[in-house]
NUKOLNU-399081 format. One record per atom (N, C-alpha, C): residue number from 0; residue in one letter; atom name; x, y, z. Coordinates in steps of 0.001 Angstrom, whole numbers, always signed. Each point is the difference from the previous one (the first is absolute). Example, Ala and Ser with C-alpha at 12.3 -4.5 7.8 and 13.67 -1.06 7.14 Angstrom:
BEGIN
R|num|residuo|atomo|c1|c2|c3
R|0|A|N|+13190|-5690|+7800
R|0|A|CA|-890|+1190|+0
R|0|A|C|+900|+1200|+0
R|1|S|N|-350|+1050|-720
R|1|S|CA|+820|+1190|+60
R|1|S|C|-770|+1090|+730
end
This chain:
BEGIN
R|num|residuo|atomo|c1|c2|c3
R|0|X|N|-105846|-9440|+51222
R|0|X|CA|-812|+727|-945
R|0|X|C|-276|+1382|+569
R|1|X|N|-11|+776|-906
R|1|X|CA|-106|+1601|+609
R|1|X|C|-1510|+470|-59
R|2|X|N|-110|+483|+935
R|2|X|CA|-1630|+502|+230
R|2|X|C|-173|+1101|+82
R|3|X|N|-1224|+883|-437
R|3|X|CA|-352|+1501|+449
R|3|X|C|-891|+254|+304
R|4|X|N|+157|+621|+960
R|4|X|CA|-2002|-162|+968
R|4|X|C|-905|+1443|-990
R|5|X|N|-1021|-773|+594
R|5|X|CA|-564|+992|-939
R|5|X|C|-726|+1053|+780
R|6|X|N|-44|+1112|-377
R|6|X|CA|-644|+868|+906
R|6|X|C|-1327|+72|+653
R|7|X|N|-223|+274|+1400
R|7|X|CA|-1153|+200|+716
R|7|X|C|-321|+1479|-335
R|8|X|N|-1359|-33|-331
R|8|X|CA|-261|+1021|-404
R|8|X|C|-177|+1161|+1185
R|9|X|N|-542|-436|+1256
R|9|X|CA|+210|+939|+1186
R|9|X|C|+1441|+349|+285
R|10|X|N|+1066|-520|-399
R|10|X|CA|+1485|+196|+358
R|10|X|C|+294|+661|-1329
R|11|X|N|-566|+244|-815
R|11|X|CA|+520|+309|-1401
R|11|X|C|+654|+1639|-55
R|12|X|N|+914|+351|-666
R|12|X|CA|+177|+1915|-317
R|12|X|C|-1215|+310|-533
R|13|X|N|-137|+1760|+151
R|13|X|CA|-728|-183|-97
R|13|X|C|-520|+615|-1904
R|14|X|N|+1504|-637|-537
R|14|X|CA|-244|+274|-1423
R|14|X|C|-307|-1242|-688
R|15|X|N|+328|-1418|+1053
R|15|X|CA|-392|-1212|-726
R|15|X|C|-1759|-18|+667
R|16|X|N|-281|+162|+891
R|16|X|CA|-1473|-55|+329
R|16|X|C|-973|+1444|-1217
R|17|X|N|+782|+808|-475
R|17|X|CA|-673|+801|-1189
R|17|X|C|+45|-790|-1243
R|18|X|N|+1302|-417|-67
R|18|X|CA|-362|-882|-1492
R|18|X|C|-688|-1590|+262
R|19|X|N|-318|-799|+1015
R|19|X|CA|-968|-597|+603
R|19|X|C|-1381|+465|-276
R|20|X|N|-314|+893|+599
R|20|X|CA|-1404|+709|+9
R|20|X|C|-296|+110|-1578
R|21|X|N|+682|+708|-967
R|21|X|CA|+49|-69|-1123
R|21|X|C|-10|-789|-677
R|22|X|N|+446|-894|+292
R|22|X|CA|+2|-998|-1405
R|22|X|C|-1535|-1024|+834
R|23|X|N|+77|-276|+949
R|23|X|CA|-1328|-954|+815
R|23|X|C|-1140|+910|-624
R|24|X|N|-30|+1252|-557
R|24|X|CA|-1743|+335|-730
R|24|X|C|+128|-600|-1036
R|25|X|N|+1217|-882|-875
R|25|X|CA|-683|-780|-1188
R|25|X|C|+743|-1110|-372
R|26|X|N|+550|-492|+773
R|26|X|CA|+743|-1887|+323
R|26|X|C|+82|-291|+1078
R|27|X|N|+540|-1187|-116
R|27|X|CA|+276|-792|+1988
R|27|X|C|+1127|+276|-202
R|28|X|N|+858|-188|+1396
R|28|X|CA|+948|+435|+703
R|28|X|C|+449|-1427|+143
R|29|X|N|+1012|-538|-823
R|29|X|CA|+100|-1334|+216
R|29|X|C|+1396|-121|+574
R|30|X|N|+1079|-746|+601
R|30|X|CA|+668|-304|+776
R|30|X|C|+1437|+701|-460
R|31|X|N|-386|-475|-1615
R|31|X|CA|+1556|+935|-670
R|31|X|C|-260|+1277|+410
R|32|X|N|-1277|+487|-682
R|32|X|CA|+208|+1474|+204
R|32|X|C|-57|+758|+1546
R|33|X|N|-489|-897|+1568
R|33|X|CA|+704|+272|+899
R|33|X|C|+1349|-33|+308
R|34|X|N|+372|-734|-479
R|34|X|CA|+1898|-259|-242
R|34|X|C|+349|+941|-898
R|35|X|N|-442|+395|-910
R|35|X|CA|+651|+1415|-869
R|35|X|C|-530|+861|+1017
R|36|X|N|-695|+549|+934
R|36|X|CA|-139|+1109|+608
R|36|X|C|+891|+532|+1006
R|37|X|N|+1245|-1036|+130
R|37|X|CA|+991|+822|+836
R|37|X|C|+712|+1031|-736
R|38|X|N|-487|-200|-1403
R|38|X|CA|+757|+1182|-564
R|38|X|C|-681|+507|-1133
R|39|X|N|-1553|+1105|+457
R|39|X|CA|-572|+943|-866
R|39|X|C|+315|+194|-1161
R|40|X|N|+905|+293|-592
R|40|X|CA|+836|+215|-1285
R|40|X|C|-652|-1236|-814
R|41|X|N|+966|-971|+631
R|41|X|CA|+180|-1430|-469
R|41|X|C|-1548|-646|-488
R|42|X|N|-1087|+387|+933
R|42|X|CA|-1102|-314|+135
R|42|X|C|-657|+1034|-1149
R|43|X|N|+293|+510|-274
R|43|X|CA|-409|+1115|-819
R|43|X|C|+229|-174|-1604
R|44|X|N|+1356|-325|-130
R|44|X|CA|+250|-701|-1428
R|44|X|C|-661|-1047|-180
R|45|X|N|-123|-1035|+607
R|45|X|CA|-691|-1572|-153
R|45|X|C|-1251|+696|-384
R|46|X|N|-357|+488|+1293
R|46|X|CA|-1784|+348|-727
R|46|X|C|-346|+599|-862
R|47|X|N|+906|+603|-1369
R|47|X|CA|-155|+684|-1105
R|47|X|C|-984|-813|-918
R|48|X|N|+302|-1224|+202
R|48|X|CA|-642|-1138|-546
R|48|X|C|-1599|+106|-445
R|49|X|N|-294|+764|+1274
R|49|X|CA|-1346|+587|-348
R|49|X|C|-413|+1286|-478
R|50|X|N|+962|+493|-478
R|50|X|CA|-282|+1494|-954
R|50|X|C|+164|-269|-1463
R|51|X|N|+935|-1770|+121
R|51|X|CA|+546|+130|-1577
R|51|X|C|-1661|-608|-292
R|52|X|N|-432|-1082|+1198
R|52|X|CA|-1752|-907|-618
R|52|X|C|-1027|+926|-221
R|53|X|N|+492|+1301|+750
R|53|X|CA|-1086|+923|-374
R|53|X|C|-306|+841|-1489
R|54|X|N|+1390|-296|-36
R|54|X|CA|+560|+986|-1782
R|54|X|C|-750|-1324|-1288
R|55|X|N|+763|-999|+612
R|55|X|CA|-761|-1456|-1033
R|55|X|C|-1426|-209|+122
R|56|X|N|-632|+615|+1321
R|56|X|CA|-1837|-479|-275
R|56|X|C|-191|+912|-822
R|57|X|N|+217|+1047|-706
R|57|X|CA|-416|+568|-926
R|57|X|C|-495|-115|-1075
R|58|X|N|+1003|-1251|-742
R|58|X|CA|-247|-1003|-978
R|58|X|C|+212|-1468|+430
R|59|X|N|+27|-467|+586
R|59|X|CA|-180|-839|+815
R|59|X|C|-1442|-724|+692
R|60|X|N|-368|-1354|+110
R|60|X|CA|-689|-338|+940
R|60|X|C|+773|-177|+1026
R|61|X|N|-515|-408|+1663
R|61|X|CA|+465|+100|+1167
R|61|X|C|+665|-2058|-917
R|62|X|N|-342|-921|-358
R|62|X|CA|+213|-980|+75
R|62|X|C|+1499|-21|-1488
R|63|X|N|-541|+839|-560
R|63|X|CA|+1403|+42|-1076
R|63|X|C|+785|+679|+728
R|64|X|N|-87|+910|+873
R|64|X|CA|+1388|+696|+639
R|64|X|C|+376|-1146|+752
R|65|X|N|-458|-1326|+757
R|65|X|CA|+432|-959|+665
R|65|X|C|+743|-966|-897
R|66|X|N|-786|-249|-1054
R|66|X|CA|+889|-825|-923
R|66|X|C|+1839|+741|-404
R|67|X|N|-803|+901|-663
R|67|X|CA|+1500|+925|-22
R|67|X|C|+1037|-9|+1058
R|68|X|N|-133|+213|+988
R|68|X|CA|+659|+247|+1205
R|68|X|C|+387|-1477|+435
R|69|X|N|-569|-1055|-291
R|69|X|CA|+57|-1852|+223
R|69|X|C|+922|+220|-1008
R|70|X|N|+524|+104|-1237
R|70|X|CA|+833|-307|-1309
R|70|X|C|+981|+687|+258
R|71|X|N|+110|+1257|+701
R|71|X|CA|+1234|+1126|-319
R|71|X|C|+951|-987|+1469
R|72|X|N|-931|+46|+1169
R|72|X|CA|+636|-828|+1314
R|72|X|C|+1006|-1420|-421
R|73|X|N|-915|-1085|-794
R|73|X|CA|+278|-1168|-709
R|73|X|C|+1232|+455|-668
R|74|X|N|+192|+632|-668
R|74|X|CA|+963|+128|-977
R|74|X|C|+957|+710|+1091
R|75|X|N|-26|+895|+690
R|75|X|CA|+1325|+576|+765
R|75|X|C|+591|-874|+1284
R|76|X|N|-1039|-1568|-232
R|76|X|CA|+408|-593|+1451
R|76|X|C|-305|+493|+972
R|77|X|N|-619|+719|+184
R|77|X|CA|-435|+777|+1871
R|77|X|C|-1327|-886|+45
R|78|X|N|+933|-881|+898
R|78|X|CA|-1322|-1066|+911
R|78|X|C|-867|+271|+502
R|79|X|N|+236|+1131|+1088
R|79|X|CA|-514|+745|+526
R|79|X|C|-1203|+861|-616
R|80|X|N|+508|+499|-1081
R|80|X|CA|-1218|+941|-768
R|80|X|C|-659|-1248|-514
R|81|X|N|+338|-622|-846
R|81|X|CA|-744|-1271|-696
R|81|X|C|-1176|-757|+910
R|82|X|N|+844|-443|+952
R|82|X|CA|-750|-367|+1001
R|82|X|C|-1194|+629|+540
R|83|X|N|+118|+1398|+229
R|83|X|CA|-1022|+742|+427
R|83|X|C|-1364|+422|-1306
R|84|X|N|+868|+159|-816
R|84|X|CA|-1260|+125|-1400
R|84|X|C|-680|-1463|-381
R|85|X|N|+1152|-1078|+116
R|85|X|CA|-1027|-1318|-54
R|85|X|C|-1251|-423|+684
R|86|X|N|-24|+303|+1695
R|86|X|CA|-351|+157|+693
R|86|X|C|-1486|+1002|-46
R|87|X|N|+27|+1332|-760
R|87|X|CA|-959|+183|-194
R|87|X|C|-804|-208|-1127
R|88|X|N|+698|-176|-1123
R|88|X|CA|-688|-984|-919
R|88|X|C|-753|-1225|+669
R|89|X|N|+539|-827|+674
R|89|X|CA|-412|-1435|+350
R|89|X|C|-1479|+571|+814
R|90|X|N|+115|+1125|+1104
R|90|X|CA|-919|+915|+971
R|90|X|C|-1524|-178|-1471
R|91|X|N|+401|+400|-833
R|91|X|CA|-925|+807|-1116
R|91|X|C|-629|-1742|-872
R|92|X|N|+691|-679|+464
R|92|X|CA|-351|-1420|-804
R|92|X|C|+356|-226|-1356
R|93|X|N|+1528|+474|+144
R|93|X|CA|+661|-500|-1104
R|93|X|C|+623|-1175|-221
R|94|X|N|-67|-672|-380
R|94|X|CA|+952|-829|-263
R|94|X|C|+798|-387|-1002
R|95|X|N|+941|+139|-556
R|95|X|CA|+550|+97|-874
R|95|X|C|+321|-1298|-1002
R|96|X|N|-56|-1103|+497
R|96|X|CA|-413|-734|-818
R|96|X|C|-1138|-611|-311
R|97|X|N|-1253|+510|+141
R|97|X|CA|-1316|+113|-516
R|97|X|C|-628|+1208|-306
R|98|X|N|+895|+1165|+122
R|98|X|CA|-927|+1350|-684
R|98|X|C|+553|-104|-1323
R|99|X|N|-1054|+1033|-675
R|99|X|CA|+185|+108|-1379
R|99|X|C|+352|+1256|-313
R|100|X|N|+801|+805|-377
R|100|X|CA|+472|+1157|-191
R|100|X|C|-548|+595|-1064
R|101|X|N|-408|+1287|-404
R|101|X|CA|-140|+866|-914
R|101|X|C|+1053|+290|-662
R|102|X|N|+100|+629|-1223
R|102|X|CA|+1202|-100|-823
R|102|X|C|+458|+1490|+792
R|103|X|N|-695|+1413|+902
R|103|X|CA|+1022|+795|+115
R|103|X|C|+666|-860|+1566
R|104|X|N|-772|-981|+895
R|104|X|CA|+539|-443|+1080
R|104|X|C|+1097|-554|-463
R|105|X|N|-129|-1098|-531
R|105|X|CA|+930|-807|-804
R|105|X|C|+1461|+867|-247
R|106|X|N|-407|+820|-960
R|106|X|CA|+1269|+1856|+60
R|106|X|C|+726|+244|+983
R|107|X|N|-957|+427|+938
R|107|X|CA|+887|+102|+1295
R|107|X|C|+559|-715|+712
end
């Protein structure tokens, strides 16, 4: 199985320890995105993710942009994303087969 270490942040360039510093004032730094930091760029597209949630809280609640983002993941198969939006739904005390949806949740 192929592995990729993930970066130490004292060993880091020092353009992945800037986009580190940056993104740690408003998420965690979780294991993927040390593993995307061998390559700034790379780390940089992924985290767009949070400019597009910023464009959607607009009209958006923080919990409908999760639903949304749970349905679009579900439907494209990315386990990974799915996984991670389920995850904070479940965080928030969702459960999906005992919540009751609103007709715009329901929508999304």
């Amino acid at each position: 199985m192929a592995y990729i270490s993930m970066v130490e942040y004292d060993n880091a360039s020092p353009e992945a320890k800037q986009a580190y510093d940056e993104h740690a004032k408003s998420a965690r730094i979780t294991n993927m995105k040390k593993t995307l930091l061998h390559s700034p760029p790379a780390f940089k597209v992924m985290m767009e993710w949070y400019t597009l949630r910023d464009e959607a809280a607009k009209f958006l609640s923080p919990l409908e942009i999760n639903f949304y983002c749970y349905a679009i993941s579900s439907q494209n198969d990315c386990l990974i994303c799915s996984t991670f939006f389920r995850k904070i739904l479940r965080d928030d005390n969702i459960r999906f087969e005992e919540f009751e949806f609103t007709a715009r949740q329901q929508l999304l």
